[in-house]
C-alpha positions in Angstrom: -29.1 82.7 -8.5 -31.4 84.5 -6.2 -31.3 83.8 -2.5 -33.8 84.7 0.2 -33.5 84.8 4.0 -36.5 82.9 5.4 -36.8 82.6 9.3 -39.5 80.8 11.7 -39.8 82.4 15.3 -41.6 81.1 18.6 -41.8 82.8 22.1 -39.5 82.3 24.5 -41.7 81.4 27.5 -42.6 78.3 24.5 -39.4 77.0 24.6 -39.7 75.2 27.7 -35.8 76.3 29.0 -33.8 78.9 29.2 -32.1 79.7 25.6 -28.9 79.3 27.1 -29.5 76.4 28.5 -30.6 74.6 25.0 -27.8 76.2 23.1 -25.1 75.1 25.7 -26.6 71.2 24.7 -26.6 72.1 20.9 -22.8 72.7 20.3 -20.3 70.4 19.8 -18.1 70.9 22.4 -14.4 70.8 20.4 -16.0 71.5 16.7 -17.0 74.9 15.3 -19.6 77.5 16.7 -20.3 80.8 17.6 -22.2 82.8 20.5 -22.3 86.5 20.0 -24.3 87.8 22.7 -25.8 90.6 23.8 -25.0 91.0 27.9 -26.5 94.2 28.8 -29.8 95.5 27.5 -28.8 94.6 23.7 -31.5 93.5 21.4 -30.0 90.2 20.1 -27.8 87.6 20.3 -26.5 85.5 17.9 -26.0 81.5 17.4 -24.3 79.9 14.7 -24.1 75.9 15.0 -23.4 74.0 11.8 -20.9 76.7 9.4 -21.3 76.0 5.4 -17.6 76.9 5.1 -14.7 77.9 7.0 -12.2 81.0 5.8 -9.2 81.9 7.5 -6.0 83.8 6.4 -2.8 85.5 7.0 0.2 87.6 4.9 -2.8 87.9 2.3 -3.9 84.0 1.7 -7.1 82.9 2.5 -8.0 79.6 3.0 -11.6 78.5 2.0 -12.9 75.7 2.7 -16.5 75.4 1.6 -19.4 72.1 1.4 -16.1 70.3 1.4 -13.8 71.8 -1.1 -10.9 73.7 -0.4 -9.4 77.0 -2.3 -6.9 79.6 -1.5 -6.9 82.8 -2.5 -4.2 85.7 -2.9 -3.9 89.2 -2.2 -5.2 91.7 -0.2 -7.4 89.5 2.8 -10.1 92.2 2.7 -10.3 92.4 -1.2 -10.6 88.5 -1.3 -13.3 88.5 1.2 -15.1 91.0 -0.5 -15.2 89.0 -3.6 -15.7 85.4 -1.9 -19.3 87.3 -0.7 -20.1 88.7 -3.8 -21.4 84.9 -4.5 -23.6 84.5 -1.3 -25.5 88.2 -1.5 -29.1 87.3 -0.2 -32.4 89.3 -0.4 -33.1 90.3 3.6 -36.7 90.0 5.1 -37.3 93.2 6.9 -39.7 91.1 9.4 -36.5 89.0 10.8 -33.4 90.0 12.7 -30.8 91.9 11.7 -28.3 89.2 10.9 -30.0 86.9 8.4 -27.0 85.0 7.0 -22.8 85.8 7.0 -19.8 85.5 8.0 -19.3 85.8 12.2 -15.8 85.5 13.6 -12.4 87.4 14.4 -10.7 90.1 12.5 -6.8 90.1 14.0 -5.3 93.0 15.1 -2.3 92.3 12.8 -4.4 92.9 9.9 -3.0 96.6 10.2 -0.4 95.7 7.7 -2.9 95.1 5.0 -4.3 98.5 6.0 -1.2 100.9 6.8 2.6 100.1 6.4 3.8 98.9 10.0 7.1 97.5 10.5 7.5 93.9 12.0 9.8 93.9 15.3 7.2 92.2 18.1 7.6 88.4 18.3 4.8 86.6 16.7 4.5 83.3 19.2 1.0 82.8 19.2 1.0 83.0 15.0 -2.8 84.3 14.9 -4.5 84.5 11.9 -5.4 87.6 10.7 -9.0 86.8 9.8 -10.9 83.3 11.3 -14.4 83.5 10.2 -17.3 80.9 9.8 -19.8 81.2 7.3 -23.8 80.6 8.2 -26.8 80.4 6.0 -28.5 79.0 9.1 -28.9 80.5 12.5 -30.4 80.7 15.8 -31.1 84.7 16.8 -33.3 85.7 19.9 -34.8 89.2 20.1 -34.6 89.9 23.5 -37.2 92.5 23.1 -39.3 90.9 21.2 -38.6 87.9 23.7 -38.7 85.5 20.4 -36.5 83.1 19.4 -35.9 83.2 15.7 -34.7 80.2 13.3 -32.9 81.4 10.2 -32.1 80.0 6.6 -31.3 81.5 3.2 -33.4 79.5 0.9 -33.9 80.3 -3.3 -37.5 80.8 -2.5 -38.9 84.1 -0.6 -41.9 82.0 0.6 -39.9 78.3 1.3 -39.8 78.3 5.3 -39.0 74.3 5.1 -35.2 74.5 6.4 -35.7 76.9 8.8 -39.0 75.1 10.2 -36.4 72.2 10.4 -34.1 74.4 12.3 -36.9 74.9 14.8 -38.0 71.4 15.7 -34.3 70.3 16.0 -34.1 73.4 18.9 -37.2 71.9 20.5 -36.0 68.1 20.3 -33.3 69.5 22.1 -34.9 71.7 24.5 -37.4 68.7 25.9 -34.4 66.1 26.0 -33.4 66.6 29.3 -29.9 65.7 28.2 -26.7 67.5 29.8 -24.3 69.6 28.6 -21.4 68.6 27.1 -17.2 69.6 27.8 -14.5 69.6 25.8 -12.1 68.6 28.4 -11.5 65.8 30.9 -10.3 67.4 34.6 -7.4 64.6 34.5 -5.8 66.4 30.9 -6.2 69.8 31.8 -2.9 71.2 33.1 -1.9 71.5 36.7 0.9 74.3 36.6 -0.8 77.9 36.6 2.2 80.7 37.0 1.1 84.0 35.4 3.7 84.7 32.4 3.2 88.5 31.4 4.9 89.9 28.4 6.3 92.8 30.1 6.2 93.1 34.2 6.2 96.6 35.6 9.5 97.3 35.2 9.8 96.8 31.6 6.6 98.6 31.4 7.9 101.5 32.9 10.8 101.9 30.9 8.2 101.6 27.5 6.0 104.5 29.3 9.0 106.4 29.2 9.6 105.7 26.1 6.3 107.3 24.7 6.6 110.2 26.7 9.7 110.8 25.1 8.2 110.5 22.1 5.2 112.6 23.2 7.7 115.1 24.5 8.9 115.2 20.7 5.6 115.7 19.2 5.4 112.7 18.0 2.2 111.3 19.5 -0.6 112.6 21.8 -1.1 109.6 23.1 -0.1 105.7 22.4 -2.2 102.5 24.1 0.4 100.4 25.9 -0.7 96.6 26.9 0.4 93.6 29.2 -0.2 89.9 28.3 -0.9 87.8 31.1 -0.5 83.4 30.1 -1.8 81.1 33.2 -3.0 77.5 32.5 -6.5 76.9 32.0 -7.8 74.1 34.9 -11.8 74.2 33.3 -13.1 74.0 30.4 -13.4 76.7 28.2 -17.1 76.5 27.6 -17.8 76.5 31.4 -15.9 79.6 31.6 -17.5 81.3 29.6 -21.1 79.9 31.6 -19.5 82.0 34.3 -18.2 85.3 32.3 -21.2 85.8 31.5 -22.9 85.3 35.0 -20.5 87.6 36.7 -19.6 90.2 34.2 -22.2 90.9 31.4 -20.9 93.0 28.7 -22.9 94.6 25.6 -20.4 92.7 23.3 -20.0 89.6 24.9 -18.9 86.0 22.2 -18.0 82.5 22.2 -16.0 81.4 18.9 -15.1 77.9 18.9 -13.3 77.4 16.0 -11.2 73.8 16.9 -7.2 74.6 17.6 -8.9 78.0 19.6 -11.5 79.2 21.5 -12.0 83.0 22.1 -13.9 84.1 25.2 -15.1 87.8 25.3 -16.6 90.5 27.4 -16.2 93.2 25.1 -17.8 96.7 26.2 -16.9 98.1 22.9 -18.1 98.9 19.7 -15.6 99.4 17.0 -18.4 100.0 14.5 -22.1 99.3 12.9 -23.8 99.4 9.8 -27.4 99.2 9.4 -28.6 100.0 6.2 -26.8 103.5 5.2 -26.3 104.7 8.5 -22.6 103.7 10.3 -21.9 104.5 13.7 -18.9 103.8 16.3 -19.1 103.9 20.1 -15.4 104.9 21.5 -14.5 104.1 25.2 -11.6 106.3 27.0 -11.7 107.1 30.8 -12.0 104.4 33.5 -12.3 104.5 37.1 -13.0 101.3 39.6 -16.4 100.5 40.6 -17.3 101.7 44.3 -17.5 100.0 47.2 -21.2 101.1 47.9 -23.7 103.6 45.2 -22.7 106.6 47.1 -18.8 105.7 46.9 -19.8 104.8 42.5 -21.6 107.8 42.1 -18.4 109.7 43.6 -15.8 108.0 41.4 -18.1 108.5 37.8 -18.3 112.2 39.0 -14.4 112.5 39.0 -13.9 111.0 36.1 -16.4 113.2 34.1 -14.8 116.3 36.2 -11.1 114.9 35.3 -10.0 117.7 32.9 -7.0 115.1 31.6 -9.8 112.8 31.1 -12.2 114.5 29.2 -9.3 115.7 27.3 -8.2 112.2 26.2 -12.0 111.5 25.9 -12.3 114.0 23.2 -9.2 113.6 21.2 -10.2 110.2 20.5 -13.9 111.3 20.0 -12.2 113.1 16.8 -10.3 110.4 15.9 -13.0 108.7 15.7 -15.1 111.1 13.7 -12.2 111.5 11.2 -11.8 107.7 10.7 -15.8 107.8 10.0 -15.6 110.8 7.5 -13.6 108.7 5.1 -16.2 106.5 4.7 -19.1 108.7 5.7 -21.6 111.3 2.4 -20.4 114.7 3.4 -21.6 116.6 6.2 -23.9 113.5 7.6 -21.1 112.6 10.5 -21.7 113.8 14.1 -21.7 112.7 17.7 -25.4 111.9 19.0 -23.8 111.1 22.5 -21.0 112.7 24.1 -19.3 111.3 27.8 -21.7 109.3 29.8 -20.7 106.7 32.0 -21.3 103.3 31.5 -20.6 100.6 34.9 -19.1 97.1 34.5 -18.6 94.5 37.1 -15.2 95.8 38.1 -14.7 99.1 36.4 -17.0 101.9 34.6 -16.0 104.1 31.4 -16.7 107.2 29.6 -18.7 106.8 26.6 -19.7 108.9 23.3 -21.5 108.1 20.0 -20.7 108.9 16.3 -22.6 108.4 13.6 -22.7 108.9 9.9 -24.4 108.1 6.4 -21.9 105.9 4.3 -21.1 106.7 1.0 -23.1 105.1 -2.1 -19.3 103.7 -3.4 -18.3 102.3 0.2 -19.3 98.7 1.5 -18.6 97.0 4.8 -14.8 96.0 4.0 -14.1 99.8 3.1 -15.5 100.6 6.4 -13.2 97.8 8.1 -9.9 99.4 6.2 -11.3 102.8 7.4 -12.1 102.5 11.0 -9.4 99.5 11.8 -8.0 99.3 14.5 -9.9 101.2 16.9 -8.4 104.4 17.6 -9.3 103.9 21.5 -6.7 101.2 22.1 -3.8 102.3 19.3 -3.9 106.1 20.3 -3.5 109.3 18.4 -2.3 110.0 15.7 -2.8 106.4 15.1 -1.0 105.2 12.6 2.5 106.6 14.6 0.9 105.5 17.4 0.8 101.7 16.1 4.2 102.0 14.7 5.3 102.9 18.9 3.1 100.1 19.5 5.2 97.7 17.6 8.5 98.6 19.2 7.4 98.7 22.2 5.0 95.8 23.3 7.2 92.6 22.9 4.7 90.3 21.4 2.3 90.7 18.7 -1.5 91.7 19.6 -3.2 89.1 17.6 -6.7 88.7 18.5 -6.1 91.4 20.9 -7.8 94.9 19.8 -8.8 93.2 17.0 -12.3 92.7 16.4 -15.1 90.1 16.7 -18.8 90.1 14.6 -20.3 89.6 12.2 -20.6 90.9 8.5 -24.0 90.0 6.6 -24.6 88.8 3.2 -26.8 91.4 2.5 -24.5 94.2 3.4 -24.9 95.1 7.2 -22.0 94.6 9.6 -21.3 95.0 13.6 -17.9 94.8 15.0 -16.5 95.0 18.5 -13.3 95.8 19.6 -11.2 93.0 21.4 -10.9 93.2 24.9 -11.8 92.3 27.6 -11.4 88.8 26.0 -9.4 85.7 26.6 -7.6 83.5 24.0 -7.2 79.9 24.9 -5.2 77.9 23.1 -3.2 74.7 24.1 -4.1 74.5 27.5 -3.0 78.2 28.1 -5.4 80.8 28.3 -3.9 84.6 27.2 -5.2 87.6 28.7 -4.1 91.3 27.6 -5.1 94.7 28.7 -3.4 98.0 28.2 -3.4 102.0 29.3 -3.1 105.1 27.8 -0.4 107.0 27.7 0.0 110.2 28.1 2.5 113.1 29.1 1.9 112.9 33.2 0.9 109.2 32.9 2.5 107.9 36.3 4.0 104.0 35.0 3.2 102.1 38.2 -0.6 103.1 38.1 -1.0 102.7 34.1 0.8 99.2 34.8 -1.8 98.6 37.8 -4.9 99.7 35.5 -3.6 97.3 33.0 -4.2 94.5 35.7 -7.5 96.0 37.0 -8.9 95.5 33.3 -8.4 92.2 33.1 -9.3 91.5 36.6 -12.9 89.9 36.1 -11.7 87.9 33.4 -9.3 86.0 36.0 -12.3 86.3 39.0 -14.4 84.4 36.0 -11.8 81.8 35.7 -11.0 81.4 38.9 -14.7 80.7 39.8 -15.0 78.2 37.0 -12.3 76.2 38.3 -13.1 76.1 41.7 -16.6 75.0 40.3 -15.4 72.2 38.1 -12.8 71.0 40.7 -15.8 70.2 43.0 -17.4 68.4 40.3 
């Protein structure tokens, strides 16, 4: 059965609010939904409100559960996903936004075992799934350029605009209603206790640094990405922490996936890869230095790390990495780097940056790219498949969501995927932070350890603000 994207837009300065604003009163605060949104000078973001169906999976079974019936599927996660889509396929409308219909959600870290052969030796005590993902046939996008707001919906006829019209007037009731937002939480159940519980503190991290520079020393590994969990209580709920993420640290990646039992809050800088049409392309991040205390003092500290010859070194290894992970999937000959090590400035930190691209191959879809390019080599290391199996032995817990990826993957074929971080997963009442370094063969422990914190630091500043905020309330 054929199935077309149809899709209804108005201008923003029509809506009578904010987008954010209208969105923030649209979601059911402890049901499923999704803001992927782009932070800083990206072209869309994304709203999903009301999924069709609901897949999720782990040790290669994936539960469906679709306009009320429920299935479960074995084997291989990606190869089941891949076939589960083959059904929903939709003709795109060049006129709309990119995303016109998918599946938007997390891809777990932990997948890697579908992928490579890892051993198991970290403690799995958050048991994340290795793929949660919510499937839309109707969605809210805005084009920030275009400054439109877009209502989406596959329909079986090209020129049938009736559901996503509805879509539109059901923003607009909204928008004019003068109602509230919503929480998820009551201050009196949210927990009291907040003492940071780290998976390793900086002794234990020390002692795994020396580790890998053993290993390093033995030619082993050029490099390996070591991380710290951090666990405090959440005291606000997680919606209104996300209302100030996004206030005090906007990120190109930023998302909000409500999916029930767990919320994941994101300020992702990075892009673990894109596909738009048959052009793929991934956006690596390795080098950081602190923001300064004034433009002159900034300017100073993105000059040194550009002029860092260890630096630029790392920079470039994983550049290649990068460009070999690409070729697998890549027509030869096409894959090259458009943009090489410019610096890009975050609330608290700014990064070197390069761009590779490629043409993928006729025989290649989005879930070959996935099993090609996953993990990101930026936060495993190089070589990175030795590199994950230090990872394992070293880091106590499993990464979960953690350098994983959130995005999206469309029906017609297009996908966009960032890499984890920067994110917080709150589940329970706890919220779980985790940032890592990389590590090298002169990589002093107590500094890696301290840029671990410094990662993670606005995601803390965010929630600190937040609960001050609510407390007030």
């Amino acid at each position: 059965m054929a199935r077309f994207a149809t899709g209804i837009s108005m201008s923003l300065s029509e809506l009578g609010e904010d987008w954010y604003a209208t969105f923030r009163k649209m979601i059911q605060p402890d049901g499923r939904h999704v803001l992927l949104e782009s932070g800083r000078g990206g072209r869309y973001s994304i709203m999903g409100l009301s999924p069709f169906a609901t897949l999720t999976g782990k040790d290669e079974r994936l539960h469906i559960d679709c306009h009320g019936k429920h299935e479960t599927r074995t084997g291989p996660l990606l190869a089941s996903l891949r076939s589960w889509m083959a059904d929903w396929q939709i003709e795109a409308d060049p006129v709309l936004p990119d995303i016109q219909g998918g599946l938007i959600g997390q891809i777990s870290y932990d997948l890697i075992r579908e992928v490579e052969t890892i051993p198991t030796e970290a403690a799995d005590d958050l048991d994340t799934r290795d793929v949660e993902l919510l499937a839309f046939d109707e969605l809210y996008v805005v084009d920030h350029r275009a400054e439109r707001l877009y209502a989406i919906a596959v329909s079986k006829d090209r020129d049938d605009t009736s559901r996503a019209a509805g879509l539109l007037r059901d923003w607009q009731r909204h928008a004019n209603a003068g109602e509230s937002f919503t929480f998820s939480e009551k201050k009196d159940v949210l927990k009291s206790e907040d003492t940071p519980v780290r998976s390793l503190d900086e002794e234990a991290f020390s002692q795994a640094v020396e580790q890998v520079q053993t290993y390093i020393r033995q030619g082993d590994v050029f490099q390996v990405n070591l991380s710290v969990r951090e666990t405090r209580a959440l005291k606000t709920p997680p919606e209104h922490l996300y209302d100030k993420l996004r206030e005090i640290n906007p990120s190109p990646y930023m998302g909000y996936l409500s999916l029930g039992d767990v919320t994941y809050v994101s300020a992702s800088p990075e892009l673990l890869v894109k596909i738009r049409g048959d052009e793929i392309s991934t956006r690596p991040i390795a080098g950081t230095r602190s923001r300064g205390k004034s433009p002159e003092d900034d300017d100073r500290l993105a000059r040194t790390l550009l002029e860092n010859e260890k630096e630029r070194a790392e920079h470039i290894m994983l550049v290649d990495l990068e460009r070999n992970d690409l070729g697998r999937v890549s027509a030869f000959g096409t894959v090259e780097v458009d943009e090489l090590m410019v610096i890009e400035k975050y609330s608290h930190v700014q990064h070197i940056v390069s761009n590779v691209k490629g043409q993928i191959r006729d025989d290649c879809d989005a879930f070959d790219v996935i099993a090609a390019t996953f993990p990101g080599g930026t936060i495993t290391g190089a070589p990175k498949i030795r590199t994950m199996e230090i990872i394992e032995e070293l880091e106590p817990v499993r990464r979960g969501a953690y350098t994983g990826s959130m995005g999206w993957i469309g029906f017609q074929g297009d996908m966009e995927l960032n890499i984890t971080i920067r994110t917080m997963v709150i589940r329970d009442g706890d919220v779980h932070v985790q940032a890592g370094a990389g590590i090298v063969i002169d990589s002093d422990p107590s500094a890696e350890f301290k840029e671990c914190l410094k990662k993670a630091k606005a995601l803390w500043h965010a929630k600190e603000q937040s609960e001050a905020e609510w407390s007030g309330q």
